[in-house]
C-alpha positions in Angstrom: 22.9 -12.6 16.6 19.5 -14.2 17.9 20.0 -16.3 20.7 19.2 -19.7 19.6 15.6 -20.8 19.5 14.4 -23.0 21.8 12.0 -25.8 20.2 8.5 -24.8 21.4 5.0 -27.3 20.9 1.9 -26.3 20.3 -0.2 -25.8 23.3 3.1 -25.1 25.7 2.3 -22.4 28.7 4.8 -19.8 28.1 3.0 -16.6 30.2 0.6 -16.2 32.8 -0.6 -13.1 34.4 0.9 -12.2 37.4 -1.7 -11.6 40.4 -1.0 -7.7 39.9 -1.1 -8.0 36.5 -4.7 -9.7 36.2 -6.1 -7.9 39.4 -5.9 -4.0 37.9 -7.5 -5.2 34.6 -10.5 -4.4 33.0 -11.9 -8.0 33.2 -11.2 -8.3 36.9 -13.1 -4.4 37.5 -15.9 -5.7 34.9 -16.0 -8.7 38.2 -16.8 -6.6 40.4 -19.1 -4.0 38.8 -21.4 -7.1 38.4 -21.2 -8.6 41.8 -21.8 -4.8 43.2 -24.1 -3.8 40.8 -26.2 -6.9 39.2 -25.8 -9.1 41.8 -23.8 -11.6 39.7 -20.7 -13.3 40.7 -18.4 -14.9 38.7 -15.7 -16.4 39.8 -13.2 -16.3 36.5 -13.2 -15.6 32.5 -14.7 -18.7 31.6 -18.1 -18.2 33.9 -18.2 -14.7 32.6 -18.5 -15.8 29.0 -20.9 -18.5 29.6 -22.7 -15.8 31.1 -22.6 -13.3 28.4 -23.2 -16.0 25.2 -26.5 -17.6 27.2 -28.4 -14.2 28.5 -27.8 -12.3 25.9 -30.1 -9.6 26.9 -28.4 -9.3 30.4 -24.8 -8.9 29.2 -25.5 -6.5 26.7 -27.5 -4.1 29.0 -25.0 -4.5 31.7 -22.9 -2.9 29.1 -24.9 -0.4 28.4 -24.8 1.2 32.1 -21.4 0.3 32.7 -20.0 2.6 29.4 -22.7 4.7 30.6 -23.9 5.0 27.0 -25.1 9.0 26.4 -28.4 8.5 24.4 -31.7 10.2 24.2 -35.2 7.6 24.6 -34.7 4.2 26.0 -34.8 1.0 24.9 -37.5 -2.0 26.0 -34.5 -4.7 25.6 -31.1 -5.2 24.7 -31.6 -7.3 21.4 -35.3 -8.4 20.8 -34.5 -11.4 19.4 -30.8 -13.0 19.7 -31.8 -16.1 17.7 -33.0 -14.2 14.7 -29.8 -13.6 12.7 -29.8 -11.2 10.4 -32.1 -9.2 11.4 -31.8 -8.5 15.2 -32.2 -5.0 16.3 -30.4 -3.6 19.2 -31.4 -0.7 21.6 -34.4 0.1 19.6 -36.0 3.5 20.4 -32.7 4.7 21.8 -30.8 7.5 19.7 -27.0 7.8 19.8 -23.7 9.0 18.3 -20.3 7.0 17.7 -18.5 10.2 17.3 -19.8 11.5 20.5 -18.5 8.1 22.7 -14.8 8.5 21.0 -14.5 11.8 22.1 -15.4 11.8 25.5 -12.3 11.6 26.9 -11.4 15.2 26.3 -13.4 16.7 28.8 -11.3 14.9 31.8 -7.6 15.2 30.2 -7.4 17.9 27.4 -4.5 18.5 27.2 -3.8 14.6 27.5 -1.9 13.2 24.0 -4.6 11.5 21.3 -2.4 10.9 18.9 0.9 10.5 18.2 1.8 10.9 14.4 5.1 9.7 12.0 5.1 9.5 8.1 7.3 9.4 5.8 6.7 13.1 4.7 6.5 14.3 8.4 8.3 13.7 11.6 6.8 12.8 14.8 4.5 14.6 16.0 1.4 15.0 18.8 -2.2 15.9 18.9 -3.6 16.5 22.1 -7.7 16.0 22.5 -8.3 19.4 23.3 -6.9 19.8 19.5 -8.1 16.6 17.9 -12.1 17.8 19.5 -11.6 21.6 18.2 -10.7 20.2 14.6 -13.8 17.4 14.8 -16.3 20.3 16.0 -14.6 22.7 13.6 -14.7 20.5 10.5 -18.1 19.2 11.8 -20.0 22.6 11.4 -18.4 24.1 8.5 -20.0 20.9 6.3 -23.3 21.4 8.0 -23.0 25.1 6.5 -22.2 23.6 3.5 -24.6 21.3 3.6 -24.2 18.0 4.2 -26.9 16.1 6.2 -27.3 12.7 8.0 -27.3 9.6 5.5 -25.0 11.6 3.0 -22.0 9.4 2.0 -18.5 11.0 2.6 -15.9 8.7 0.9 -12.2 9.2 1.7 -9.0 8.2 -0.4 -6.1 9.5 2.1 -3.3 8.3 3.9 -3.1 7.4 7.7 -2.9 10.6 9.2 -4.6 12.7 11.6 -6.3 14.2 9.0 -8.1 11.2 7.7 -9.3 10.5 11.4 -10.6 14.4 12.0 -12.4 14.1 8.2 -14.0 10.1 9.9 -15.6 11.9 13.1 -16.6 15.0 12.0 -18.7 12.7 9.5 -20.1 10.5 11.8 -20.5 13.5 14.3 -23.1 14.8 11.6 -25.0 11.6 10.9 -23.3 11.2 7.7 -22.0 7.9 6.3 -18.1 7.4 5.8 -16.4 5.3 3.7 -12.3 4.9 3.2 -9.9 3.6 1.0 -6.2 3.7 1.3 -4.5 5.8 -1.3 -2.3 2.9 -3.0 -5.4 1.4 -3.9 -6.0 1.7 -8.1 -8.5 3.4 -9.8 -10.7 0.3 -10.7 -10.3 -1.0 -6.9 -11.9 2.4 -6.0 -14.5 3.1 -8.2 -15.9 -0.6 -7.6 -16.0 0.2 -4.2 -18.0 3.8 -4.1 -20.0 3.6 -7.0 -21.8 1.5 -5.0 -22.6 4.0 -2.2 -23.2 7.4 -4.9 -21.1 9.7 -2.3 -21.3 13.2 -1.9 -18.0 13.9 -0.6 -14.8 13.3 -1.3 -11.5 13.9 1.2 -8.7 13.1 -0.9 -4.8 13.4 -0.2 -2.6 14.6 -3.5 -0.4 11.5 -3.0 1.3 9.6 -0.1 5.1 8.5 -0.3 6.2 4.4 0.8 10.2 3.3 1.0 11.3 6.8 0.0 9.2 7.3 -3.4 6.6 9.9 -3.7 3.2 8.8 -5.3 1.2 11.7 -6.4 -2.3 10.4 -6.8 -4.2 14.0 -8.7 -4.8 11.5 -12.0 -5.7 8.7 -10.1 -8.7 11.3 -8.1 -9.5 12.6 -11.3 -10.6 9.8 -13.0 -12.5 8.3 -9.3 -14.6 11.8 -9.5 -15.0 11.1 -13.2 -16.8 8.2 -12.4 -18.5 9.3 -9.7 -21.3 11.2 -10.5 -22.7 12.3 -7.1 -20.0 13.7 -6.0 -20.5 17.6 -5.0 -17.6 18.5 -2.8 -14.1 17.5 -2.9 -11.8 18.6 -0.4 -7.9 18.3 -1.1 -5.1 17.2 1.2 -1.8 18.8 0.0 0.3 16.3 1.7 3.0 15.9 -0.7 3.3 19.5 -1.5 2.3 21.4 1.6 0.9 24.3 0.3 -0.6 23.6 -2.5 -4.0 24.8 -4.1 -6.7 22.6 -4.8 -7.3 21.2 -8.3 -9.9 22.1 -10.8 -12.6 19.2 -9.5 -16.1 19.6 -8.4 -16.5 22.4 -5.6 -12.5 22.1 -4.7 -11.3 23.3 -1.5 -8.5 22.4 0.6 -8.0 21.4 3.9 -6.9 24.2 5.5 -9.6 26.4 3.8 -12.8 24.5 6.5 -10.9 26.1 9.3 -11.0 29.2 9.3 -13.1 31.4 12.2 -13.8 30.9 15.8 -13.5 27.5 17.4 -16.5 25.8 18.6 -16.5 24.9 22.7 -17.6 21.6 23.6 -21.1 22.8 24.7 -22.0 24.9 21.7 -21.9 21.5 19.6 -24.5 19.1 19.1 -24.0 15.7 18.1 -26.8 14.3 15.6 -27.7 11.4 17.7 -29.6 8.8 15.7 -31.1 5.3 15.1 -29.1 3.2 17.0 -29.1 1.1 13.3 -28.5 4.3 11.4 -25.5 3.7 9.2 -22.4 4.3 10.4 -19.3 3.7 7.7 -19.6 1.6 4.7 -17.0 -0.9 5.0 -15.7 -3.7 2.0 -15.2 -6.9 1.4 -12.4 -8.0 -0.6 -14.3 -9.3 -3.6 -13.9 -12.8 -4.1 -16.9 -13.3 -6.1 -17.2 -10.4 -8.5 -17.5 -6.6 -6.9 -16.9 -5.8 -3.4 -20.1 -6.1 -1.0 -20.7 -3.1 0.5 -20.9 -3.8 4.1 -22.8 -1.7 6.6 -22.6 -1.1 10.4 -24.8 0.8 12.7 -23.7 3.1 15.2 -24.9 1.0 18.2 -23.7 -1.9 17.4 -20.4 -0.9 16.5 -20.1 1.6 19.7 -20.6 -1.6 22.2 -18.9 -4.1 20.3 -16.1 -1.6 20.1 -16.0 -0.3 23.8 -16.0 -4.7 24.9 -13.0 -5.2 22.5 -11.1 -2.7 23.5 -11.7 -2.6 27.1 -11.9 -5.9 27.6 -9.5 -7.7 25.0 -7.0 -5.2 24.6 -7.3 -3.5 28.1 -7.0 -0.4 27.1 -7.6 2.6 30.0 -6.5 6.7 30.2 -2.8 5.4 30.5 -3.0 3.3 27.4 -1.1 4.1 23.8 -1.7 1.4 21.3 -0.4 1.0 17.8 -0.9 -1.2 15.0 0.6 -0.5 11.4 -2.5 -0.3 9.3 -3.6 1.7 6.2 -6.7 3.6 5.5 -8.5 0.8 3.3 -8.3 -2.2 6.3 -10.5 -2.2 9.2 -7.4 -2.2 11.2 -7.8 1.2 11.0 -11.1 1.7 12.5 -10.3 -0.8 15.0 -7.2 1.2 15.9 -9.2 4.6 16.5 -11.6 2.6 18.8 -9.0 2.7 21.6 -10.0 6.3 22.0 -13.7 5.3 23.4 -11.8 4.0 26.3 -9.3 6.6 26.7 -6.6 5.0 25.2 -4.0 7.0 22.7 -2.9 5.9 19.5 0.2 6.0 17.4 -0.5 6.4 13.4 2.2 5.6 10.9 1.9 6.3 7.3 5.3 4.3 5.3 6.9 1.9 4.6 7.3 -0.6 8.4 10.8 -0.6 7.4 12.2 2.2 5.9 14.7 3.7 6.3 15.3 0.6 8.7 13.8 -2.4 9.6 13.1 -1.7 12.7 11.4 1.5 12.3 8.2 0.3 14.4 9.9 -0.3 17.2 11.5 2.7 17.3 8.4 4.2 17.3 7.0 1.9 19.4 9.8 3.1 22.4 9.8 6.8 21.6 5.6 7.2 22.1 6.2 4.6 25.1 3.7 2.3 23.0 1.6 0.1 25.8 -0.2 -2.2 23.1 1.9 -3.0 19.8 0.2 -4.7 16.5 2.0 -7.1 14.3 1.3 -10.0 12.0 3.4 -13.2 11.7 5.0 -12.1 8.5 6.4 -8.9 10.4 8.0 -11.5 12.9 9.3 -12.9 10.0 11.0 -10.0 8.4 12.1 -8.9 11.8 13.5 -12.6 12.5 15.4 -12.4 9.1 17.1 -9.2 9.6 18.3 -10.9 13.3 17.0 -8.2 14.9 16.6 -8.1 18.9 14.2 -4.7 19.6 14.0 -6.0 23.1 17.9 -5.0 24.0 17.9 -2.4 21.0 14.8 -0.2 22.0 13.4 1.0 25.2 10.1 -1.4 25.3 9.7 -0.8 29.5 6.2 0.7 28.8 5.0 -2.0 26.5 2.6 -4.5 28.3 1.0 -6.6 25.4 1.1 -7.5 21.8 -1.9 -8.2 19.2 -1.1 -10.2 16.7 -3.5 -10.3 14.0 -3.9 -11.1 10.4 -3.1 -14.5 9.7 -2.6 -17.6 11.4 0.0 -17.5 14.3 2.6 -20.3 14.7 4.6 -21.2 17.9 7.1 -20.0 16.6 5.7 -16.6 16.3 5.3 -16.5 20.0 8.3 -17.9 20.9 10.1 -15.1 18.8 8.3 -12.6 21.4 9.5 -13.9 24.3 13.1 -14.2 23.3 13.7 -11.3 21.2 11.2 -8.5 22.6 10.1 -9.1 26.6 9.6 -12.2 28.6 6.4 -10.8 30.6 4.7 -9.6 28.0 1.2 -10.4 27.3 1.0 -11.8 23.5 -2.2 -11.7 22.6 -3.5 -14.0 19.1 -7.0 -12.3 17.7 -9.0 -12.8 14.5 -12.1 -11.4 13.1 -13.1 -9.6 10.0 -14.4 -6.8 8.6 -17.8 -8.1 8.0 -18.0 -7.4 11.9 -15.5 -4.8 12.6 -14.2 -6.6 15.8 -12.8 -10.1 16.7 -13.9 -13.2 17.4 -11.6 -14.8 19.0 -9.3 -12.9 21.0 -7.4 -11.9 25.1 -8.5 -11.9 28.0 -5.6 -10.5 30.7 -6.6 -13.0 33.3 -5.3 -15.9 31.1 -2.3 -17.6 30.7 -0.6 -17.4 26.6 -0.3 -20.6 25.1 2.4 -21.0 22.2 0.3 -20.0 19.0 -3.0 -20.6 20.3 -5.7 -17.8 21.0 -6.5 -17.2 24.6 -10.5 -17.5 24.7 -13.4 -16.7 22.8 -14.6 -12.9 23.0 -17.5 -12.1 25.5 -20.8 -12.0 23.6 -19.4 -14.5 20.9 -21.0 -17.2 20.7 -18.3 -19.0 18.7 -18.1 -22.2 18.0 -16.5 -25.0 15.6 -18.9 -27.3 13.5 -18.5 -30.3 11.8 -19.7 -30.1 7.9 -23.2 -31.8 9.5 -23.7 -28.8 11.9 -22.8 -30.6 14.9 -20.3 -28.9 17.7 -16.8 -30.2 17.9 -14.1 -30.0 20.5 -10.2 -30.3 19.6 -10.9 -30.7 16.2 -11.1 -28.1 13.1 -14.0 -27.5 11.8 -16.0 -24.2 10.8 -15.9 -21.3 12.4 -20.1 -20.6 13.3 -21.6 -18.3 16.0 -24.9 -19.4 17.2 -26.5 -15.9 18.7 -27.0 -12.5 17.6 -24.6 -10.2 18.1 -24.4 -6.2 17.9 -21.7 -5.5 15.0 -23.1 -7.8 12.8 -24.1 -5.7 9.4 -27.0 -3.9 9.2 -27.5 -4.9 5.6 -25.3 -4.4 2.6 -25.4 -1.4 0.6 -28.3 -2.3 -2.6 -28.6 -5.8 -1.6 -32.3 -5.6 -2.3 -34.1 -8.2 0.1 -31.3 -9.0 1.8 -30.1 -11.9 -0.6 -26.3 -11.8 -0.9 -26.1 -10.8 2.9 -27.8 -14.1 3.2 -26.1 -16.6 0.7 -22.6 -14.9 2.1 -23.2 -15.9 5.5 -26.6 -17.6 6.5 -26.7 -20.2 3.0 -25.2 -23.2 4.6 -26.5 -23.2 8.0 -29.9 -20.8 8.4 -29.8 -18.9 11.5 -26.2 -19.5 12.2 -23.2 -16.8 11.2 -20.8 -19.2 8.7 -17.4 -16.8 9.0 -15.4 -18.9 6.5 -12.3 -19.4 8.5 -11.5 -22.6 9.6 -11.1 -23.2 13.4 -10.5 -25.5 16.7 -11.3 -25.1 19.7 -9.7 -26.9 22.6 -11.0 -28.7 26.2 -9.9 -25.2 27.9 -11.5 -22.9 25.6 -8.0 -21.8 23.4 -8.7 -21.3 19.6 -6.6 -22.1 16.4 -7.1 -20.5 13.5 -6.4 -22.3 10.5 -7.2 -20.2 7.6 -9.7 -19.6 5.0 -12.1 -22.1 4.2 -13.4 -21.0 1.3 -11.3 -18.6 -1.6 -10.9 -15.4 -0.3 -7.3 -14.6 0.0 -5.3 -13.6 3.0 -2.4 -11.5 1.8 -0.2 -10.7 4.7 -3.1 -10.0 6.9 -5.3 -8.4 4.0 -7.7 -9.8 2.3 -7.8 -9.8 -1.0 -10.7 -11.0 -3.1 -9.8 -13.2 -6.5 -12.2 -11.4 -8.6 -10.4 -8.4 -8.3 -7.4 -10.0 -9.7 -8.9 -11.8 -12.0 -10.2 -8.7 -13.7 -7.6 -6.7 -13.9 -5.2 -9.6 -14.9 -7.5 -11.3 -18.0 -7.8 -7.3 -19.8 -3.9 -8.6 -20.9 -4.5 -10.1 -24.2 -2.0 -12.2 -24.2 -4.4 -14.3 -21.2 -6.6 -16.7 -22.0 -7.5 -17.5 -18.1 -6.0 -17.4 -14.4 -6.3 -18.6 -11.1 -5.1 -17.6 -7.8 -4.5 -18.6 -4.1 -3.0 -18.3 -1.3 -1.7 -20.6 1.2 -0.1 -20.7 4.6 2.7 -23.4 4.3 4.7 -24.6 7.2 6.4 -22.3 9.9 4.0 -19.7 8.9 4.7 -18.7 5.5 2.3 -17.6 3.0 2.4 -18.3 -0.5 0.4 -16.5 -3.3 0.9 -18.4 -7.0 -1.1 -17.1 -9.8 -1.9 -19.8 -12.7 -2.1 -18.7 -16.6 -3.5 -19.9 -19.7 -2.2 -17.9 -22.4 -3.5 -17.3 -26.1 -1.8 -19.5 -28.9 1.5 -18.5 -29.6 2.2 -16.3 -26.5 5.2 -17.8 -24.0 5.2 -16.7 -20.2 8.9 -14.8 -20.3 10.0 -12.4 -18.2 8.5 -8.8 -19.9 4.9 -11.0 -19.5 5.4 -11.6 -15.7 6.7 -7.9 -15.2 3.6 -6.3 -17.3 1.2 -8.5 -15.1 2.7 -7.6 -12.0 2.6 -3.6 -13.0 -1.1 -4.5 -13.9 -2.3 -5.5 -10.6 0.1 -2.9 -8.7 -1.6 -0.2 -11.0 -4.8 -0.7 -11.0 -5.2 -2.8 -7.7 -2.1 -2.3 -5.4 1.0 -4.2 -4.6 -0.8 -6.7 -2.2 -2.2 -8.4 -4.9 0.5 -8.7 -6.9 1.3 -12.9 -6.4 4.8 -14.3 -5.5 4.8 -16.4 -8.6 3.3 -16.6 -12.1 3.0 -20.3 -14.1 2.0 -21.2 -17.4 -0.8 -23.9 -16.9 -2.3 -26.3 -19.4 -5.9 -25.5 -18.2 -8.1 -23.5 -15.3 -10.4 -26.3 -13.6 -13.6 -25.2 -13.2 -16.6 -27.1 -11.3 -20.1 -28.1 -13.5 -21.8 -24.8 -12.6 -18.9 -22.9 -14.0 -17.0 -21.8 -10.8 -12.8 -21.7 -10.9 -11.6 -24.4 -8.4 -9.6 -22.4 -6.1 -10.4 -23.5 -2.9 -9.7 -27.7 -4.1 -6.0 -25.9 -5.2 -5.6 -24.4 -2.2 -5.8 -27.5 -0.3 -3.8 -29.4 -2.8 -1.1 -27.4 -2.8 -1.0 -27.3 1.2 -1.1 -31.4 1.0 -4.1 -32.4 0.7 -4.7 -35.8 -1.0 -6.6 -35.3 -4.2 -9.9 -37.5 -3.3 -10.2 -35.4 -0.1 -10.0 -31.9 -2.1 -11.9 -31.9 -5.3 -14.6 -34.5 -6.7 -13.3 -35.5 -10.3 -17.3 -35.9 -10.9 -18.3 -32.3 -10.1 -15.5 -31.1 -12.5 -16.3 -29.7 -16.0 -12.7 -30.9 -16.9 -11.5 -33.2 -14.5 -7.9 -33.8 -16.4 -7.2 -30.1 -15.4 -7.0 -30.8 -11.5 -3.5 -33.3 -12.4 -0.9 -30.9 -13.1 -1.5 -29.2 -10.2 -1.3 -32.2 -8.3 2.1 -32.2 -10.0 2.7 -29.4 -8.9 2.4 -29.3 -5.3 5.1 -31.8 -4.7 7.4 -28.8 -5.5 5.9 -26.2 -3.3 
């Protein structure tokens, strides 16, 4: 049993670093690289932000020499114009690598563990860098030989395996352009997503297995290269069936087959260092409004922005192992690998979290001696359902901090830490996006944790919360904004000629000013409080997932006429996806409907957008211009009054909105 609870507020100190603790990390050494170096002193977190969101310029070249960023030219300035958002450029004249920076590390501890590696097809297993750089290098030349050059698009539908990581940096080590998405994704969720970017490559996996099931995915790859024209090469995992030959697709050759010969040392290889805005991956958004944009990063951008989160917000150094249970298709995942820029090893799982046990991760966690461990809220709640302690279960001595990420946290959530896990543990709250591959809001180790609040603002953010008149707020929610350039921003998205749906996306509402779409507030000390989405995009257990995607798949039934969707985070932390349905005359919602539009979605999306409940509705509301009301549901169904949600007079049919007003007094 659990011991009981104790009630914990909002706001209530529950950690603070000890002196130890906050003097041997990566903040405090940042301290006093500045005072030594730049003259600068500061005496704690708070002056060091200040610093960094007001001279732009000097934090981000301070960066650059304290890295010690390999590159080839200079650069006149850091950012040449950190009002002008988009459209900044960073480093200009310098050339670089990503690849390059996240493989450093092997030259001072080869023989050091990279990764450390569990599916549900394999047991666990290490990589140490001396291996992980020969495979890079290895894969790396052999598609040079065979042709691939910088700006080619290499598209990946694998599982989370070492594999997938090697095929990522052997990419980027060329100049290439890489692209993922995670194997349970359907057909139609794929092809929306690399059609886009006309790829060259393919890496693809010949299934991946979840709670015990094997899912052999050779149709599924199939019918991706059938509508991807571009594609040239395809190189085939057999992951299932170890083994295995390729199948008959475009130039098909397996894994294995790219390594054969010598190895190739460290100093034979050459790194194509580029642009420091040449594209780097092509990452996507979750498609709320019709196809996924297509969002790109540079490699400078992403290379600092990665090295400050990492060092500085998850401390992560030589001694480090961090996990967080991701898939392929979220930016999790490259957010994951990042920890190897500073040194840091990392733990990959591919499964079910809890099978054959629900508390797999923590096992795992104790027998790689995890330092850093990544959860979201609804894993605490799974884990607080099953009554499970891990703390007194599972070795955890080596495990200093916790990011959890993904949705809103509670109090709750980090009282459940403290009791059931460690009592000095560093619980760190973060939230971000994949429009920027990194956080916003995030740690710092010299803080104290406050029960479900968000220790600080990142360095370089300029983050703040403004009213809907574009005025700044304290202690109350308004939008999330940031006010100056930053490096991860995207480049551009992929054929968005002139720029306009980066723009509307981001820039519509308040020119100049990054509009994230989260809601947020941000307290007298400088602690933030996520509260969600504020416009429709939906946040499925730390995923988002955009409507459109649903919506398409879901209305090729015949038997539907329309549908809606949201999701909400209720009280205590719980999230709740309902899906609404008009049906054609003479169709009833039973049973055998719900089940065929639940196998839709799984099919052809995957099973995180399949919705917790399915409703026969009278009628879809839908604004004058057209648009499905899901944000005024949303807030309805969370308890807001109807007059402060939707407008009856911007409705097409305003006796829609009633029943689920009706509604909400069940959820």
């Amino acid at each position: 049993m659990n011991p009981e609870p104790r009630s914990v507020v909002e706001g209530e100190k529950l950690w603070e670093p000890s002196a130890e603790f906050a003097r041997k990390s990566n903040v405090t050494r940042f301290l006093h690289w500045l005072k030594t170096h730049r003259d600068k002193d500061f005496p704690d977190y708070h002056a060091l932000w200040d610093w960094s969101v007001t001279d732009i310029n000097g934090f981000w070249d301070a960066l650059w020499q304290y890295f010690d960023i390999q590159a080839d030219g200079a650069y006149t300035a850091a950012v040449d114009d950190d009002r002008k958002m988009p459209g900044a450029r960073w480093f200009d004249g310098a050339r670089l690598n990503y690849a390059e920076h996240m493989l450093r590390a092997e030259a001072r501890m080869p023989e050091a563990t990279v990764f450390h590696h569990l599916s549900e097809n394999r047991p666990l297993a290490q990589m140490s860098w001396a291996e992980l750089g020969g495979q890079v290098r290895k894969l790396a030349t052999r598609m040079r030989e065979m042709g691939l050059q910088p700006g080619d698009r290499v598209v990946s539908y694998m599982p989370n395996v070492p594999e997938t990581a090697v095929a990522m940096l052997a990419t980027v080590a060329c100049g290439a352009v890489w692209s993922s998405a995670a194997p349970e994704f359907g057909v139609n969720t794929v092809i929306d997503r690399f059609t886009q970017i006309q790829p060259k490559w393919l890496f693809a996996a010949d299934g991946y297995s979840f709670a015990g099931k094997a899912y052999p995915r050779e149709a599924e790859t199939r019918r991706i290269v059938d509508a991807l024209d571009t594609v040239e090469t395809v190189i085939w995992l057999p992951y299932l069936t170890p083994g295995s030959d390729a199948p008959d697709l475009p130039h098909a050759r397996t894994w294995d087959s790219l390594f054969t010969g010598p190895e190739v040392a460290r100093d034979d290889f050459q790194y194509t260092r580029v642009d420091t805005d040449h594209p780097l991956w092509v990452l996507f958004s979750s498609g709320t409004t019709g196809v996924p944009k297509a969002i790109v990063h540079g490699h400078g951008g992403v290379l600092l922005e990665h090295l400050k989160l990492t060092h500085f917000h998850i401390n992560i150094t030589d001694s480090s192992v961090m996990f967080f249970y991701s898939t392929t298709g979220w930016v999790m995942w490259n957010i994951l690998l990042s920890a190897l820029l500073n040194g840091g090893a990392v733990v990959l799982y591919d499964g079910n979290p809890a099978y054959p046990s629900p508390d797999l991760l923590w096992d795992l966690a104790a027998r790689t001696r995890a330092t850093c461990f990544g959860a979201s809220p609804m894993y605490v709640q799974m884990m607080e359902k099953a009554g499970l302690e891990p703390g007194k279960t599972h070795d955890l001595s080596a495990l200093e901090s916790i990011v959890v990420s993904g949705a809103p946290s509670t109090p709750e959530t980090f009282a459940w830490f403290y009791r059931c896990v460690k009592s000095d543990l560093w619980l760190t709250s973060q939230s971000g996006g994949t429009e920027i591959a990194s956080g916003f809001v995030g740690a710092a180790p010299t803080l104290p944790v406050y029960a479900g609040e968000i220790q600080t603002r990142m360095l370089g953010m300029a983050v703040e919360a403004w009213s809907d008149a574009g005025e700044p707020i304290v202690d109350e929610v308004g939008e999330l904004v940031v006010t100056r350039a930053f490096p991860s921003m995207p480049i551009y998205f992929w054929g968005d000629e002139g720029g306009r749906r980066y723009h509307e996306s981001y820039f519509e509402d308040f020119p100049g000013v990054w509009k994230h779409g989260d809601f947020i507030k941000i307290n007298h000390r400088g602690g933030c409080y996520i509260y969600g989405r504020s416009d429709s995009t939906l946040n499925r257990h730390g995923v988002r997932i955009g409507t459109a995607e649903i919506y398409r798949s879901v209305e090729k039934l015949p038997e539907i006429a329309d549908s809606l969707v949201v999701c909400c985070d209720l009280p205590g932390g719980r999230q709740y996806m309902p899906m609404f349905v008009t049906l054609i005359d003479g169709v009833a919602l039973d049973d055998e409907l719900r089940h065929r539009i639940a196998q839709q979605l799984r099919a052809e999306c995957s099973p995180r957008h399949v919705p917790d409940e399915i409703h026969h509705v009278p009628a879809v509301p839908y604004t004058l211009t057209g648009k499905k009301m899901e944000v005024p549901v949303r807030k309805i169904l969370v308890g807001t009054p109807l007059e402060k949600a939707a407008s009856r007079d911007a409705m097409m049919n305003p006796p829609a909105i009633d029943w689920y007003v009706s509604f909400s007094e069940q959820v």
